[in-house]
VEXLOSE-80467 format. One line per 10 residues: number of its first residue (from 1); their letters; for each residue x, y, z of C-alpha. Coordinates in Angstrom, 3 decimals, decimal comma. Layout:
NUM = A = X/Y/Z | ...
END
This chain:
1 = XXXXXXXXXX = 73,625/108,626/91,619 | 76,566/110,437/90,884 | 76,257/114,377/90,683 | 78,770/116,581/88,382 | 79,836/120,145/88,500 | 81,901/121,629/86,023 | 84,164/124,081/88,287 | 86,793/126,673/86,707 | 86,080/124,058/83,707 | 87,004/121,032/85,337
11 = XXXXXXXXXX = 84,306/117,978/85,737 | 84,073/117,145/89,652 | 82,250/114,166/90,980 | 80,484/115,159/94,285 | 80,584/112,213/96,104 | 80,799/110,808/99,921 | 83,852/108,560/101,357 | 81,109/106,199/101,329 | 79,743/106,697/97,475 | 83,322/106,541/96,355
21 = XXXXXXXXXX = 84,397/103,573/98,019 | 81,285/101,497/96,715 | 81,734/103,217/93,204 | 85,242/102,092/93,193 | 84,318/98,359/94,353 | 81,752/98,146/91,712 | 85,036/99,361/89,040 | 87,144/96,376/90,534 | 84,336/93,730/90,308 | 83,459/94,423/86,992
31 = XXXXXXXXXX = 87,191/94,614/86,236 | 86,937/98,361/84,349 | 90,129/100,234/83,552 | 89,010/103,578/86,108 | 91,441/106,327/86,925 | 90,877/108,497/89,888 | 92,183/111,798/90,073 | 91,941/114,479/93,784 | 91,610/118,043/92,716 | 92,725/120,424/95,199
41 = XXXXXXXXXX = 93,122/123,857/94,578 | 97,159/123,707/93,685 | 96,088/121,116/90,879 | 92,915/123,198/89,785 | 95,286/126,438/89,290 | 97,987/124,892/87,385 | 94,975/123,035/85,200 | 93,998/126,471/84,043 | 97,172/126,704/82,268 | 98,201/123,327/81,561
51 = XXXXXXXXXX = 95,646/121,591/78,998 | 96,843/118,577/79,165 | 96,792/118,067/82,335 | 92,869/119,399/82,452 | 92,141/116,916/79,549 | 93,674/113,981/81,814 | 91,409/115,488/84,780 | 88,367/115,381/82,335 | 89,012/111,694/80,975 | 89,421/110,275/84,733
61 = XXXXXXXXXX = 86,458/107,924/85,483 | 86,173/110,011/88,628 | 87,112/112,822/90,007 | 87,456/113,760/93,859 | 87,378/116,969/95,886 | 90,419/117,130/97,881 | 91,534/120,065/99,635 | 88,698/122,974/102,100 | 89,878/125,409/99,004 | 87,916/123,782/96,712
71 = XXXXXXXXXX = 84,986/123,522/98,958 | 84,851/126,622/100,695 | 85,665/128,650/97,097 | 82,619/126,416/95,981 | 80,745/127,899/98,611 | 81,323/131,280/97,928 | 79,996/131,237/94,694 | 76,951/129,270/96,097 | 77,478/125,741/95,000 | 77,331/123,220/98,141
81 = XXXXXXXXXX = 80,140/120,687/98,274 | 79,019/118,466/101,513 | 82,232/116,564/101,934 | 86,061/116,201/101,447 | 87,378/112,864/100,062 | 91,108/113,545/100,403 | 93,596/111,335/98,520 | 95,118/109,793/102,020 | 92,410/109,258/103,062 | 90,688/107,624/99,788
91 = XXXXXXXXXX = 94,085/105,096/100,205 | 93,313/103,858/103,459 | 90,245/103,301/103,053 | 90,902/101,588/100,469 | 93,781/99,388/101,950 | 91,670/98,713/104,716 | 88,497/97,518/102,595 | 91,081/95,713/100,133 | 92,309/93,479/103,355 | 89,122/92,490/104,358
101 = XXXXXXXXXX = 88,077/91,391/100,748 | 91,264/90,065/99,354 | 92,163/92,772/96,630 | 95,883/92,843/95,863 | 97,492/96,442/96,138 | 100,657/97,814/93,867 | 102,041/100,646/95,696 | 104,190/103,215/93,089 | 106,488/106,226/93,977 | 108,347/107,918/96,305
111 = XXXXXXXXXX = 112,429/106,872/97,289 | 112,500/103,424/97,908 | 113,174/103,361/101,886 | 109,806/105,244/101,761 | 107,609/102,937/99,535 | 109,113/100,321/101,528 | 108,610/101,785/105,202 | 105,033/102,568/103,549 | 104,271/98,367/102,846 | 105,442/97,634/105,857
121 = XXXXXXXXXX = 103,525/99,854/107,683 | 100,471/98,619/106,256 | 101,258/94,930/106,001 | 102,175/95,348/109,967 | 98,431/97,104/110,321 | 96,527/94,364/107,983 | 98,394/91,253/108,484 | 95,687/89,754/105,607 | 96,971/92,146/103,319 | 97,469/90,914/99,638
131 = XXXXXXXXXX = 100,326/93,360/98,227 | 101,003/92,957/94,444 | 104,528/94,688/94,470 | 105,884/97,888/94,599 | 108,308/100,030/93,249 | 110,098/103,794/93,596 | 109,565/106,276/91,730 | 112,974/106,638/90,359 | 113,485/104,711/87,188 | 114,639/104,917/83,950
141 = XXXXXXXXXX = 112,291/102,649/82,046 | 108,490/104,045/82,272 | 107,285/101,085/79,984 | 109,128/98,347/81,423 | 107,397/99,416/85,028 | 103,856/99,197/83,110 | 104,941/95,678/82,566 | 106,142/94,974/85,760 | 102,777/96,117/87,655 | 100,435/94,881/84,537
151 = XXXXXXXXXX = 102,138/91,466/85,352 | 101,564/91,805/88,962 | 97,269/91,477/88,160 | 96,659/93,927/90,762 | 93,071/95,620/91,702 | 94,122/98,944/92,787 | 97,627/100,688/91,947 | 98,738/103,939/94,339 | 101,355/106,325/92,561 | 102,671/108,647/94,375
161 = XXXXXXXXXX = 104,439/110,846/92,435 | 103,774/114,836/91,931 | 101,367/116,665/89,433 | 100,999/116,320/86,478 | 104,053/113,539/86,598 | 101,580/110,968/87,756 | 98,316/112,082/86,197 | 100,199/112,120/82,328 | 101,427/108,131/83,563 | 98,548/107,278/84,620
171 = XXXXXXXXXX = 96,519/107,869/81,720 | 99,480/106,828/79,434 | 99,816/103,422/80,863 | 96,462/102,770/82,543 | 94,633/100,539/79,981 | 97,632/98,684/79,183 | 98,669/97,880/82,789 | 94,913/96,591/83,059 | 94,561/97,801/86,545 | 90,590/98,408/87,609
181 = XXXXXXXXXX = 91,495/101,557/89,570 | 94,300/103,462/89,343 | 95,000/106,504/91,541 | 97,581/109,241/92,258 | 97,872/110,032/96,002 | 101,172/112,528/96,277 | 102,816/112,639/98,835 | 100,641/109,785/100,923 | 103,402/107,484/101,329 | 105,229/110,187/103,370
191 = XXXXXXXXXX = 102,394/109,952/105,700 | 102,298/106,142/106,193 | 106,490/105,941/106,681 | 106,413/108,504/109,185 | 108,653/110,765/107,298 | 105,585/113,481/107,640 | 103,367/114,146/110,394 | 99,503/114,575/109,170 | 97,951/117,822/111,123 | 95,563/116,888/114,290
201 = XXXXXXXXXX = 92,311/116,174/113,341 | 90,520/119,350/114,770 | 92,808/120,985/112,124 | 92,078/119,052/109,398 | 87,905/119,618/110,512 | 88,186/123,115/110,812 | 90,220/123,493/106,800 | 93,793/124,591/108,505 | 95,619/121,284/107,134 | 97,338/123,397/105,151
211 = XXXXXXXXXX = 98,914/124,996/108,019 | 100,105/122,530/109,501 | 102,277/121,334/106,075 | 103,272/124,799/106,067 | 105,080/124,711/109,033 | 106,925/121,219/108,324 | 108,064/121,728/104,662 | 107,989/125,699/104,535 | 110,454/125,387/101,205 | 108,530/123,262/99,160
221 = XXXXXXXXXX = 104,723/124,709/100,549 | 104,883/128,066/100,206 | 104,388/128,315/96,640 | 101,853/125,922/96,149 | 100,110/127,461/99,089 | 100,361/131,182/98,783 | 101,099/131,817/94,997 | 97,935/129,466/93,906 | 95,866/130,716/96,817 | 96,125/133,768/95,711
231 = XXXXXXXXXX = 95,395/132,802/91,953 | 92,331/130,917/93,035 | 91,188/133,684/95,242 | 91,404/136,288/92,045 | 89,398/133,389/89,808 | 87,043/133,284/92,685 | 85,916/136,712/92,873 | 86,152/137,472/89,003 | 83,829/134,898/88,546 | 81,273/136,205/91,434
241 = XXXXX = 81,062/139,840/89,513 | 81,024/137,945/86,268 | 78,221/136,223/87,839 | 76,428/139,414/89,068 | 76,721/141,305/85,770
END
C-alpha cells in the first residue's frame, strides 16, 4: 500500500525500488496513462515558487524521492523516509526489467550523439532490448514529436530534458502520446554515454553524490546546489520552530 506525505506542500509517494517497479508494471499492464516525477531538493525549491510546476508534481500518478536532501531534511523534522529511488536509477531498472519482459522503450532528450551513445549503450548491455525510437531534445515541433513517439506504441518513454521543461511536456502531451509511464530522468543519458561519471557508490551511500557533480560541472552545479541548499535549509528550520510554537 502506497503511503503519502505532503512535504513543503508537495504529495510524495514513499515507496521502495521494489514497490515502484511493481507499481509501475501493474501501470503498463493495465495500459494507464501514469507520469512519474523525482523530487529532489533543487525541484522542491523552485516548486515553492513556480505553481505550475507544483500542480504538474501534484497531478503525477507518482511521485519519487530523489536526492539525501529530501530525506535527511525529512528527518529532521521527524518524518522517516527509508529509501532513495533516484531517477537513474528508476531507468535502469526499468530498462533492465523491460528486456527481460519485452516492453518497448522511447528514449527523449539530450544532443543527439548523446541519446544515441545512450541506445547503444543499452542495446549493447540487453541485446533483447525492444527500443521504440528516440529522439534529441532539440526540435522545433513539440506536437509533431508527440506524434512521432505516440506512433511508436511504446510502454515506457524517458525524457531527459531539465525542470520544469520536461515536467510541463510531459503532462501536456502524456495522454495523447498514450504512453503507460512516462518519466523525466535529467541528465541520465549523460550517465549512460559516458559523457558524466556517476560518484562511487560509498558516496552515493553515505548522501555526498552531490559532491561528486560538484566537482565535474562546477558552472552549472553550484547554483542548484548551494543557492537551493541554502533555501531548503531556511524552510527546514522555519518549519521546526513553526512546529514547536
Amino acid at each position: 500500500m502506497t503511503t503519502k506525505i505532503n512535504f513543503f506542500g508537495l504529495n510524495l509517494d514513499i515507496l521502495t525500488m521494489e514497490e515502484t517497479l511493481d507499481k509501475i508494471a501493474g501501470f503498463i499492464e493495465r495500459r494507464e496513462h501514469i507520469q512519474h516525477v523525482s523530487v529532489n531538493v533543487a525541484k522542491l525549491v523552485y516548486a515553492q515558487k513556480n505553481k505550475e510546476l507544483k500542480d504538474i508534481i501534484n497531478s503525477c500518478g507518482l511521485v519519487g524521492v530523489d536526492g539525501a536532501g529530501i530525506i535527511l531534511g525529512a528527518k529532521f523534522l521527524g518524518i522517516n523516509i527509508p529509501e532513495r529511488v533516484t531517477g537513474f536509477d528508476l531507468m535502469e531498472n526499468l530498462i533492465e526489467r523491460g528486456a527481460k519482459v519485452g516492453h518497448k522503450l522511447y528514449f527523449l532528450g539530450a544532443k543527439e550523439e548523446v541519446v544515441q551513445l545512450a541506445v547503444e549503450y543499452y542495446k549493447e548491455k540487453y541485446p533483447e532490448l525492444i527500443v521504440a525510437g528516440y529522439h534529441n531534445g532539440y526540435y522545433a515541433d513539440e506536437e509533431e514529436v508527440a506524434k512521432v513517439i505516440k506512433d511508436s506504441k511504446a510502454d515506457i518513454l524517458f525524457v531527459a530534458m531539465s525542470s520544469p521543461k520536461k515536467e510541463i511536456f510531459l503532462s501536456k502531451y502524456s495522454k495523447q502520446m498514450e504512453i503507460p509511464f512516462v518519466m523525466g530522468v535529467g541528465g541520465s543519458f549523460d550517465f549512460a554515454a559516458g559523457k558524466v561519471k556517476r560518484a562511487p557508490g560509498w558516496m552515493q551511500a553515505c548522501g555526498s553524490e552531490w559532491v561528486f557533480r560538484l566537482i565535474q560541472e562546477p558552472g552549472r552545479m553550484w547554483k542548484r546546489y548551494f543557492v537551493t541548499n541554502s533555501v531548503f535549509a531556511f524552510m527546514l528550520l522555519r518549519e521546526k520552530v513553526w512546529t514547536k510554537r
